[in-house]
N, C-alpha and C positions, 0 to 999 in steps of 0.2 A: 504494500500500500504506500503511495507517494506523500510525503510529509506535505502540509502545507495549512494555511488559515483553516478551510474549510474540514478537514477532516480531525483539526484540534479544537474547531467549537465541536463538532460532531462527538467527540471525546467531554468534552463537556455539558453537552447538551443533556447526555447520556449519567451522568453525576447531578446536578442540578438538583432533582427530587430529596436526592439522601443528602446535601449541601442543606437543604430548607428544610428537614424534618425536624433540627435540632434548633429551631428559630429563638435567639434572642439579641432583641435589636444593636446592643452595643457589638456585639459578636460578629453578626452577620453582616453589620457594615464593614467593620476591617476585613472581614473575611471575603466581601464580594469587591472593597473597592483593590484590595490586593490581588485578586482574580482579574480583574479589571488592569489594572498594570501592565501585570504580565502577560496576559493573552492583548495588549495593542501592543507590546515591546516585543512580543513575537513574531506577530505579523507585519510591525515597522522592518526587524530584521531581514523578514522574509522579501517584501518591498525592493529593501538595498539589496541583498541580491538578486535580485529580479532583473532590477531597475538601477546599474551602480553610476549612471551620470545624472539622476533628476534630483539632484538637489536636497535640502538637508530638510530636518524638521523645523528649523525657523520659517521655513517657505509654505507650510503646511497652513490651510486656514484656522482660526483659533479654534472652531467647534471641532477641530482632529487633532489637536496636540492631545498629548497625553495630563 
């Protein structure tokens, strides 16, 4: 299976249920905005290699910086 964005949300999408079964709000924020992090710093990565001449994440509009 070819690594990329879509088959690591897929892997997440997949967790997600057992992530929210243990709901408590202070928790679950650090917990999803660190989730959050990491899966845009993944798929920024994946980007740059993609993509190694289009420019950095200063160029990015402000609603896609991380």
């Amino acid at each position: 299976m070819a690594a990329g964005p879509a088959n690591s949300l897929r892997a997440v999408r997949t967790k997600l249920p057992v992530l929210t079964t243990n709901f408590r709000p202070g928790v679950s924020f650090a917990t999803f905005s660190y989730l959050r992090n990491y899966l845009w710093h993944m798929v920024w990565r994946w980007v740059q290699r993609k993509h190694p001449q289009d420019g950095s994440e200063e160029d990015l509009p402000p609603l896609l910086r991380p």
